[in-house]
C-alpha positions in Angstrom: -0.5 -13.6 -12.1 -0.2 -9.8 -10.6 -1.1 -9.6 -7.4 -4.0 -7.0 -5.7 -3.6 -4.0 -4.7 -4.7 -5.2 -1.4 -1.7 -8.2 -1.3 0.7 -5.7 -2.0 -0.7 -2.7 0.3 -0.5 -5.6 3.7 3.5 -6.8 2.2 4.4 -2.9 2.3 3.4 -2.5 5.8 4.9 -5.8 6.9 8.0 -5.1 4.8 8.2 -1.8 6.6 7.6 -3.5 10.0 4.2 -1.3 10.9 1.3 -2.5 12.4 -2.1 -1.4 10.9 -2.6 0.7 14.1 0.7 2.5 12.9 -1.0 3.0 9.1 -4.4 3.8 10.5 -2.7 6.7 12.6 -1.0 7.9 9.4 -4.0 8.3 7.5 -6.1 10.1 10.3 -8.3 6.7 10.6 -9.5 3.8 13.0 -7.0 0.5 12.9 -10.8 -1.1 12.0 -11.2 0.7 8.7 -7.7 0.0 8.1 -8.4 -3.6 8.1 -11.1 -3.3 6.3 -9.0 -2.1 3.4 -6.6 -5.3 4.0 -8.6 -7.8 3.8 -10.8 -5.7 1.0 -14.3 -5.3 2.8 -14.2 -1.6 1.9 -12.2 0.5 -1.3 -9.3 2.3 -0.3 -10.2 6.2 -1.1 -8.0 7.9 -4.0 -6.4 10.2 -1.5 -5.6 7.6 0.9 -3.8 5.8 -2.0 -1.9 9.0 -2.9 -0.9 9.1 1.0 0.7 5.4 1.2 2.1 5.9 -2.5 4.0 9.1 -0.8 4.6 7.1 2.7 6.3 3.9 0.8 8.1 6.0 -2.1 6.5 3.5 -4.5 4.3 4.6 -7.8 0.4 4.2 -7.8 1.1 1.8 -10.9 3.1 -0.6 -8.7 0.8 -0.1 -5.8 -2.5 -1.0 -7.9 -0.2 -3.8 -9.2 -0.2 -2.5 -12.8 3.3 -2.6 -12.7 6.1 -4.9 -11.5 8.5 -1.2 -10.8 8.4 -0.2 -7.6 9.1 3.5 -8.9 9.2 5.3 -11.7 13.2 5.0 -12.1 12.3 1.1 -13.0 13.5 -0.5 -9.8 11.7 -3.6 -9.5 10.3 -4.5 -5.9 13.5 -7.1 -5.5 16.4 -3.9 -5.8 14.7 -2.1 -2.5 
């Protein structure tokens, strides 16, 4: 079973050690929408996807859990 988008969006920012204040601050919002993202409550906007994409150096696929590569060089999430 692939995991969400949302499982692997909160196991970035805990494998990064950041707090969803820390996110929220990135993306120019409040730690509340954040969470809403998390737990799924609200969509995550396109361009906020292309921003954590860019902050976590991982593909879209792999962040929409399309794919099992972290990048496009076909490093799976294990070899980071």
């Amino acid at each position: 079973m692939n995991k969400s988008y949302i499982d692997i969006m909160r196991g970035l920012r805990e494998d990064n050690d950041k707090t969803q204040q820390d996110i929220a601050d990135f993306l120019g919002i409040s730690q509340t929408m954040y969470a809403r993202y998390e737990r799924g409550a609200n969509e995550l906007p396109i361009r906020h996807l292309i921003k954590l994409c860019q902050y976590y150096h991982v593909s879209a696929d792999y962040f929409l859990g399309l794919s099992k590569y972290i990048n496009k060089k076909g490093k799976s999430q294990s070899s980071i």
